[in-house]
C-alpha positions in Angstrom: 61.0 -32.8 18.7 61.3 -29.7 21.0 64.3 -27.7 20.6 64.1 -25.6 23.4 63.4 -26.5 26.7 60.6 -24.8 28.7 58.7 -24.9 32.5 55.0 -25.0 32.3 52.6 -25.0 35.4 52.2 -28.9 36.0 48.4 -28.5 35.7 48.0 -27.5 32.3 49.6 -30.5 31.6 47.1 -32.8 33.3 43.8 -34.3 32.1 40.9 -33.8 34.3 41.1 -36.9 35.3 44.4 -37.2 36.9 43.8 -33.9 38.2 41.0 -35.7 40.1 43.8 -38.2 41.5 46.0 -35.2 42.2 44.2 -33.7 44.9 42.6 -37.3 46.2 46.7 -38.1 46.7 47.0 -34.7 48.4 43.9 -35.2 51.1 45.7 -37.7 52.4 48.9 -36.5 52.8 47.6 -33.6 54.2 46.2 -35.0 57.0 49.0 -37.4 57.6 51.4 -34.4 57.7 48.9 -32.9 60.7 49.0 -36.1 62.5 52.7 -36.5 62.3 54.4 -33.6 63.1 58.0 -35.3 64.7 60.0 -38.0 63.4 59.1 -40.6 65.6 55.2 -39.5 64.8 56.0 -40.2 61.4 58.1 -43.4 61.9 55.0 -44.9 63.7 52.3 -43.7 61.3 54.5 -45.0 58.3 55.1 -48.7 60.0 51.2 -48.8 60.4 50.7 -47.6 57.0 53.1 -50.4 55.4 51.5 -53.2 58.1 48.0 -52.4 56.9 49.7 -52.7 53.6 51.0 -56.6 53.9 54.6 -55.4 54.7 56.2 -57.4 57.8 58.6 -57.1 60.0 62.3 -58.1 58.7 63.1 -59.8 62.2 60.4 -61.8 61.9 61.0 -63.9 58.7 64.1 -66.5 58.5 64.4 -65.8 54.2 63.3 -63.8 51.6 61.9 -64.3 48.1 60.6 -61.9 45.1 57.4 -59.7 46.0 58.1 -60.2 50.2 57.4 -57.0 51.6 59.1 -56.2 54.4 60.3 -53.1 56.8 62.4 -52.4 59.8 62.0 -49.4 62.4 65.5 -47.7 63.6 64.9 -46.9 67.2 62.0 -45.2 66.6 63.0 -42.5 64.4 63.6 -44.3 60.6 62.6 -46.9 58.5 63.6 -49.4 56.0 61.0 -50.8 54.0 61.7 -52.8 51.1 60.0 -55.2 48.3 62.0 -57.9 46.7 62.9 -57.9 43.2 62.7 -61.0 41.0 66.9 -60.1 40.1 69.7 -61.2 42.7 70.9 -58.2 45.0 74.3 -57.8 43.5 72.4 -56.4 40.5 71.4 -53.4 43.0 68.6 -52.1 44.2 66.8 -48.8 43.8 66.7 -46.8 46.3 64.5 -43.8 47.4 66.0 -41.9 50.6 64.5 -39.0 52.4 64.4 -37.4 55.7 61.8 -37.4 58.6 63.2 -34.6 61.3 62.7 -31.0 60.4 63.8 -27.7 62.0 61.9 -27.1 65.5 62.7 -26.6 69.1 64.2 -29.3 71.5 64.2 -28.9 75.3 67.3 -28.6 77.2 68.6 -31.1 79.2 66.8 -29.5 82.2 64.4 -27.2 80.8 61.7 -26.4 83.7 62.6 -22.9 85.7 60.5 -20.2 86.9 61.0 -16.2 86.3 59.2 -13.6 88.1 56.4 -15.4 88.5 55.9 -17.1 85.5 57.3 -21.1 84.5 59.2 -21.8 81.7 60.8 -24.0 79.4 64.3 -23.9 77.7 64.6 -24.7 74.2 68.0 -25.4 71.9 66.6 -25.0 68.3 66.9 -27.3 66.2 68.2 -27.2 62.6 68.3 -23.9 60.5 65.3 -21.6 61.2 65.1 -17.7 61.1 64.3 -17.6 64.8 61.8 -14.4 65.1 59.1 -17.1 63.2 58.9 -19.0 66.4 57.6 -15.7 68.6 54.0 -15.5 69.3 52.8 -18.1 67.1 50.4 -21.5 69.1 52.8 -24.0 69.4 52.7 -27.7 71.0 54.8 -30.3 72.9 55.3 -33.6 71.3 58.1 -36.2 72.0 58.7 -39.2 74.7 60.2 -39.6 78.2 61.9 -42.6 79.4 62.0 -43.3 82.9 64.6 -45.1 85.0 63.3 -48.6 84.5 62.8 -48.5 80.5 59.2 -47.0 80.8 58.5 -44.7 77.6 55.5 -42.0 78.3 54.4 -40.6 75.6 53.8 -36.6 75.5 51.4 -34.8 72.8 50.0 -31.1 74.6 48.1 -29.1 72.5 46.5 -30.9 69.2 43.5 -31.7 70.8 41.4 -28.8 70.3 40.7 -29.3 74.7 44.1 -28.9 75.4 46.2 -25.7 75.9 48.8 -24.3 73.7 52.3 -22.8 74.0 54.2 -19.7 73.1 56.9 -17.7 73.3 56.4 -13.8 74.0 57.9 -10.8 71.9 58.5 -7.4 73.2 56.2 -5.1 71.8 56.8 -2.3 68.7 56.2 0.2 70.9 59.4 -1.0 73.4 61.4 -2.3 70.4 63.4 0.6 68.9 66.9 -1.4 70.2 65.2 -4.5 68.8 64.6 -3.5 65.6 67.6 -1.4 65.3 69.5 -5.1 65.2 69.7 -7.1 61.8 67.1 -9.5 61.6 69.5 -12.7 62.5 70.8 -10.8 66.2 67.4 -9.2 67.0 66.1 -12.5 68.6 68.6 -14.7 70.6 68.7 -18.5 70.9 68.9 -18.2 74.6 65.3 -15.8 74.8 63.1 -18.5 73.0 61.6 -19.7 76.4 57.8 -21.5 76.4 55.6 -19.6 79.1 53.9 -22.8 80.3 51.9 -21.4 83.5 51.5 -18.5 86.0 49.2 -20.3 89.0 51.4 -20.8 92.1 51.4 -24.0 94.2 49.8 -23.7 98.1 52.2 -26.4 99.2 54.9 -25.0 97.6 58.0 -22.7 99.5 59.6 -21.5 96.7 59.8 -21.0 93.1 55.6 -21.7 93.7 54.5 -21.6 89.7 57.5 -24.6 88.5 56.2 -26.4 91.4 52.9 -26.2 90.0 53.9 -27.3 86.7 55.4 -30.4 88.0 52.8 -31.1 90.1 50.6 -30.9 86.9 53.0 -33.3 85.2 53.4 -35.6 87.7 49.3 -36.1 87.4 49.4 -36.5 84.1 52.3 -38.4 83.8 53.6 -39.9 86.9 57.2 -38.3 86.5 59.6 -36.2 88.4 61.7 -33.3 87.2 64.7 -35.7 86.9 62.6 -37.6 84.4 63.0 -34.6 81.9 66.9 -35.1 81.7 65.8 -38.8 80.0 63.7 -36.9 77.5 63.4 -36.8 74.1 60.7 -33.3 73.6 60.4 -31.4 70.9 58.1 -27.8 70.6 56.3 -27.6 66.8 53.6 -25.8 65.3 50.0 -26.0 66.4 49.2 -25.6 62.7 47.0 -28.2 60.6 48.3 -28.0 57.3 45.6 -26.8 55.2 44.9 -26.3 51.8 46.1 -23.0 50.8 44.2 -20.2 48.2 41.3 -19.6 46.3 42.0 -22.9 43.7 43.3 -24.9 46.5 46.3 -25.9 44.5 48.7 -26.1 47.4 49.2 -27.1 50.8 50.7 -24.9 53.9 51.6 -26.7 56.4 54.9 -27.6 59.0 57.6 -30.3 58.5 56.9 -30.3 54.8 61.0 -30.4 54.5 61.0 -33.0 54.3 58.1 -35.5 55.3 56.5 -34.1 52.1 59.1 -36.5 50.0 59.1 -38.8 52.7 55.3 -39.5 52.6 55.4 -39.7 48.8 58.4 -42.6 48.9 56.2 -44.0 51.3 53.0 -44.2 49.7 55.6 -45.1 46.5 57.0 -48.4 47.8 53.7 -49.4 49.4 51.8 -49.3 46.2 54.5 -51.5 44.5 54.0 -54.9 42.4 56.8 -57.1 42.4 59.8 -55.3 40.5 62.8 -56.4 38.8 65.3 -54.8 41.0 64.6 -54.7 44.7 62.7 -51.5 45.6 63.9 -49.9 49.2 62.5 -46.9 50.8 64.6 -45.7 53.6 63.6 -42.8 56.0 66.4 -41.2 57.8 66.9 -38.7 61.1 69.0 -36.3 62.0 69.4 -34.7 57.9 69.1 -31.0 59.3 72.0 -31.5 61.6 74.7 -33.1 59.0 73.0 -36.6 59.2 74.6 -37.5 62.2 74.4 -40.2 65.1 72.9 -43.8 64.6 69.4 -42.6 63.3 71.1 -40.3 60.6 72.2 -41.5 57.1 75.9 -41.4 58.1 75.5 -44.7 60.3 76.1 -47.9 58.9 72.4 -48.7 60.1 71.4 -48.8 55.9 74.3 -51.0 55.1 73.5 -53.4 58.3 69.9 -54.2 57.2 71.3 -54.6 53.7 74.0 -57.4 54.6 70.7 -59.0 56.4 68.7 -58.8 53.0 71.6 -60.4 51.2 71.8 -63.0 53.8 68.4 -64.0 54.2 67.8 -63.8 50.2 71.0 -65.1 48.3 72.6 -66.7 51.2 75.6 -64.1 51.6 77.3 -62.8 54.3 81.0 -61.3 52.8 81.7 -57.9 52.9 82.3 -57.8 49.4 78.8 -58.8 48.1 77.2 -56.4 49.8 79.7 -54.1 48.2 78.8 -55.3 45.0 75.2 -54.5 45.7 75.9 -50.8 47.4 78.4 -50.2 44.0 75.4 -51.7 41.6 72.8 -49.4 42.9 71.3 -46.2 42.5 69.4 -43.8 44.7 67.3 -41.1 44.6 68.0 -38.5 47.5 64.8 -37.5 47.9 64.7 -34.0 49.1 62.9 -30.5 48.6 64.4 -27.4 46.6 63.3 -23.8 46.9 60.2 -22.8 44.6 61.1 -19.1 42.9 59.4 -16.8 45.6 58.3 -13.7 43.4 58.7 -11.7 46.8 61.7 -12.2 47.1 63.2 -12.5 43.1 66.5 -11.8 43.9 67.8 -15.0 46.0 67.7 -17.0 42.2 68.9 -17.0 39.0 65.4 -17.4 37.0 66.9 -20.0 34.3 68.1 -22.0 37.3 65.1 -22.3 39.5 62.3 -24.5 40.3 58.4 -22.8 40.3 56.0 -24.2 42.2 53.7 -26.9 40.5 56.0 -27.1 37.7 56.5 -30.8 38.9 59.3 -32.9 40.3 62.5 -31.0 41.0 65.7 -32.8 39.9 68.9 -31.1 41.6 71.8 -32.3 39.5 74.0 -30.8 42.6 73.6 -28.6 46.2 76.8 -27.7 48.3 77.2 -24.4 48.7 78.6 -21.6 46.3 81.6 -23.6 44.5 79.4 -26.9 45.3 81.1 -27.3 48.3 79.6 -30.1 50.2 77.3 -31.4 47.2 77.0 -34.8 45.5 77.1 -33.9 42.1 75.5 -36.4 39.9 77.0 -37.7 36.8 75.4 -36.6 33.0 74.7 -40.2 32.7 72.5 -41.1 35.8 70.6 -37.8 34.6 69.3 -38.7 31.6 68.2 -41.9 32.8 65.9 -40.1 35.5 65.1 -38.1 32.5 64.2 -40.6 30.3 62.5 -42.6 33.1 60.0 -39.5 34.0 59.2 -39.2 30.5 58.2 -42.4 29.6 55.8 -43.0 32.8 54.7 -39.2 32.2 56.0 -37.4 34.9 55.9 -33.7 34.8 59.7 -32.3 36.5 61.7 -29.7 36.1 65.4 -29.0 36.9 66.8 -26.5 38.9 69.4 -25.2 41.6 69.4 -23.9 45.3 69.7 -20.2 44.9 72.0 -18.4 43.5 75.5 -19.2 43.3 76.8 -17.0 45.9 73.1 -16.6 47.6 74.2 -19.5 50.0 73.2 -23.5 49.8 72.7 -26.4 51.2 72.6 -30.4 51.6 71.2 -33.3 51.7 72.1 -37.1 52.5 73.1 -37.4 48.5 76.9 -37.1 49.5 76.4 -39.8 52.2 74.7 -42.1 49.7 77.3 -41.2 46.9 79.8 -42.4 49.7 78.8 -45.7 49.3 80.0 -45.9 45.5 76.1 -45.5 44.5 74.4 -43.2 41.9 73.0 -40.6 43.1 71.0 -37.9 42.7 68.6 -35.0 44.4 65.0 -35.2 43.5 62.3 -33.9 45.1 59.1 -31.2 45.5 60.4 -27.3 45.7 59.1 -25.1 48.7 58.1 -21.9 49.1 58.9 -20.9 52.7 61.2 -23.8 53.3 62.3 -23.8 56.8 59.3 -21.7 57.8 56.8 -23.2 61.0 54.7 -23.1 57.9 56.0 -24.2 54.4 53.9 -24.5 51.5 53.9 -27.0 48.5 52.1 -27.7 45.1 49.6 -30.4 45.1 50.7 -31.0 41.5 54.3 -31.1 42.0 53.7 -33.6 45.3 51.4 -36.1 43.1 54.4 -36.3 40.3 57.3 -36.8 43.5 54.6 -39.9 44.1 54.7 -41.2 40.4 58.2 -40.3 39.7 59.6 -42.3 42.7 56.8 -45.1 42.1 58.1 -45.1 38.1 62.2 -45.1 39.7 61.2 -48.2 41.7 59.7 -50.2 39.2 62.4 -49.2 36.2 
């Protein structure tokens, strides 16, 4: 028995040949994480992933029995995939949540305008980012547009190594004394983080020539009108691939990694499952960096509603309080990142209290924000049952908090969950950049998010 408890770089723990499966697990997930850079990128690559898989849609089957495998796609931007247990639902399920959106830029409502000779787009960020990352740095327009009569066009500019990129300009050092006389969150304004998209005018055009040649150009390509943007759903990200990152190639930089890096993980978690004992449900949610709001985000009742259909379709209920039987009989893992200590920057954490990169999976007993407020903060009891779950199925994790206490904070859908009289508690793979256009993550602490959640589901 150890008396003392102590973090150790999650490799030395591994035998060779796990490290082999470590960074076999992390080739894929990188280059699903390049592919998928938006939540409804995500959402389709995962439903593919779980098809290919022998999952099937939930609408399509009138009952359900142990070891069905089944999912269902929230408007595009979530999913609920779940494989039955051999025990009746009121004995709960186990739960793995996590979040698919992550801090970018949105166009506005009506974002196309033209500025001393050069066309534009308006952006509303998205989501908590330090805003001077977003200046001068490739970036590329993702997202769908719905036309009048239902028609969705999809939009993808700037992956393909043939098509252009983005930007937004910066002025340079040697005009920027006011600039850099401002703190760092006033020197760069919401309102100034405008895409240059073009410069050529239009012959045909009488005024405001370059715009007109941008919507020419998308009407071409497209066949829309400006008035199709305000039915839009586009979003500006990173033209980065995430890549492996250093000499040893022990971790992975890349954007969105808050939090499709947990997401993928759950993912890959459920789809790799036998038949358990308790019903094993991954759920992917929208909307977490905005307070989990609106139908796609985890406070809807869009979780409880495919719920009451799995307790219908399996054990032939429909009251309200079954299904609050099962909701009050279950447990969840809010699957989330932390912040990795960031020896740059030592003095945002309290060095007993933090997570290190590749130390393994990151149990958060509570977030919030200095006196907690805002966190779900899980009970002693559900903790050393994670504990004791991780150590039997050999999972390397570590425990840790967000910061220092008065340093700030955040959240995570673990309150929303909590609300529904679950367990609860935050577990996930700590960041180094987090909120960056370019986060980076262990390849060791990702594999053990993919074994711990796999060894939660099947407990």
């Amino acid at each position: 028995m150890e008396l003392a408890y102590s973090k150790k770089n999650g490799f030395s723990e591994l035998e060779s040949s796990e490290k082999e499966k470590v960074f076999e697990f992390c080739e894929g997930y990188r280059k699903f994480i390049t592919k998928a850079k938006t939540e409804r990128e995500f959402c389709e690559e995962a439903y593919q992933a779980l098809e290919r898989a022998g999952f099937v849609p939930l609408e399509s089957i009138g009952s359900l029995k142990a070891g069905d495998k089944v999912y269902t796609v929230n408007r595009g931007k979530g999913i609920f995939a779940a494989v039955i247990g051999k025990k009746p639902l009121k004995d709960g399920i186990n739960l793995v949540g996590a979040h698919i959106d992550s801090p970018r830029l949105d166009l506005k409502p009506n974002p196309l305008y033209e500025d001393n000779g050069i066309a534009f787009f308006k952006t509303h960020y998205y989501g908590g980012i330090k805003k001077f990352h977003w200046l001068t740095i490739p970036l590329t327009i993702h997202g769908v547009i719905v036309k009048k009569d239902g028609t969705q066009i999809k939009v993808n500019i700037g992956e393909d190594e043939n098509d252009p990129i983005f930007c937004i300009s910066d002025i340079l050092p040697h005009l920027g004394q006011e600039q850099a006389k401002k703190p760092l969150g006033e020197a760069i304004s919401g309102e100034s983080l405008n895409i240059i998209l073009g410069n050529i005018e239009a012959d045909d055009a009488e005024k405001d020539k370059v715009k007109y040649n941008i919507l020419k150009y998308l009407n071409e390509k497209y066949d829309i009108t400006e008035a199709d943007l305000l039915s839009s759903e586009i979003e500006v990200v990173p033209a980065f691939e995430a890549r492996d990152l250093g000499f040893d190639r022990s971790m992975i930089a890349g954007y969105g990694q808050d939090d499709r890096v947990c997401a993928y993980t759950a993912l890959q978690a459920v789809i790799d499952m036998g038949v358990p004992e308790k019903t094993s449900v991954c759920l992917l949610v929208d909307k977490e960096e905005i307070g989990s709001m609106g139908c796609t985000g985890m406070q809807s009742r869009y979780f409880e509603n495919v719920l009451a259909k799995l307790c219908m379709l399996k054990e032939k209920e429909t009251s309200d309080f079954y299904l609050r039987e099962v909701l009050s009989n279950s447990q969840c893992l809010s699957a989330d990142v932390g912040a990795a200590f960031d020896p740059n920057f030592p003095e945002t954490c309290e060095k007993n209290n933090t997570a290190y990169i590749n130390n393994g999976l990151l149990i958060t007993k509570y977030t919030g924000s200095r006196g907690k407020s805002g966190a779900s903060d899980a009970g002693a009891e559900f903790v050393a049952k994670i504990r004791n779950i991780f150590e039997e199925n050999g999972v390397n994790w570590q425990i840790g908090e967000l910061g220092k206490v008065d340093g700030g904070g955040g959240g995570t859908i673990a309150q929303f969950v909590a609300n529904l009289d679950m367990d609860v508690i935050d577990c996930g793979v700590a960041l180094l950049s987090m909120h960056s256009p370019y986060e980076i993550a262990g390849k060791a602490d990702i594999y053990m998010a993919y074994k711990g959640y796999k060894a939660f589901f099947e407990n």
